[in-house]
C-alpha positions, -999 to +999 in steps of 0.1 A: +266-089+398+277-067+427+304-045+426+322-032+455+327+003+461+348+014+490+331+040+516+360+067+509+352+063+473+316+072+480+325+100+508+342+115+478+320+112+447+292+125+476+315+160+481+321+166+448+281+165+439+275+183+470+301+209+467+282+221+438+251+230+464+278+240+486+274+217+512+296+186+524+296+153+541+311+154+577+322+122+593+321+121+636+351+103+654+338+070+669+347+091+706+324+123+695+303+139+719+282+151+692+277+112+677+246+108+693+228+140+683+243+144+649+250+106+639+283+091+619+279+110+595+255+144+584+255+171+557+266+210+565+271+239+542+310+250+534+307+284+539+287+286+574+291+251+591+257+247+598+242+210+600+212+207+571+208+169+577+219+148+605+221+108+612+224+103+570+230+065+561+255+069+538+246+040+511+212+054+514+219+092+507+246+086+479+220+064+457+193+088+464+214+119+452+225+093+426+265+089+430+259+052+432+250+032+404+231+002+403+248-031+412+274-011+436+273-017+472+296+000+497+322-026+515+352-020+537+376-043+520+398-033+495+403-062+467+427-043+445+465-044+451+479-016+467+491+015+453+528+013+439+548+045+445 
């Protein structure tokens, strides 16, 4: 059975695992000039901005550095009620 996983949810269980390398996941605006030479998404370091990885597929990336578990695919719809405040 498949579980869906929400892309923010991943973004952030990818920064906290990455944070500990000290590097980050970047996200491009959908109007960037830098979309096409660094992708959607790509990896830099905290400290000095540089880019260590460019064009990453995101579903990809988090089950190869293992933040995604088996069974879990990445959707865009959120099936849970919303958040009461």
């Amino acid at each position: 059975m498949q579980k869906p996983v929400t892309a923010l949810a991943v973004k952030r269980r990818l920064n906290r695992h990455l944070a500990e390398k000290g590097e980050c996941l970047r996200k491009n605006p959908d109007n960037s000039p830098w979309l096409s030479k660094l992708g959607t998404y790509y990896i830099a370091e905290i400290n000095t901005d540089n880019v260590i990885q460019t064009n990453v597929d995101l579903e990809a990336f988090a089950r190869a550095e293992g933040v995604m578990k088996t069974g879990e695919v990445i959707t865009s719809e959120v099936h849970d009620a919303p958040l009461r405040r």
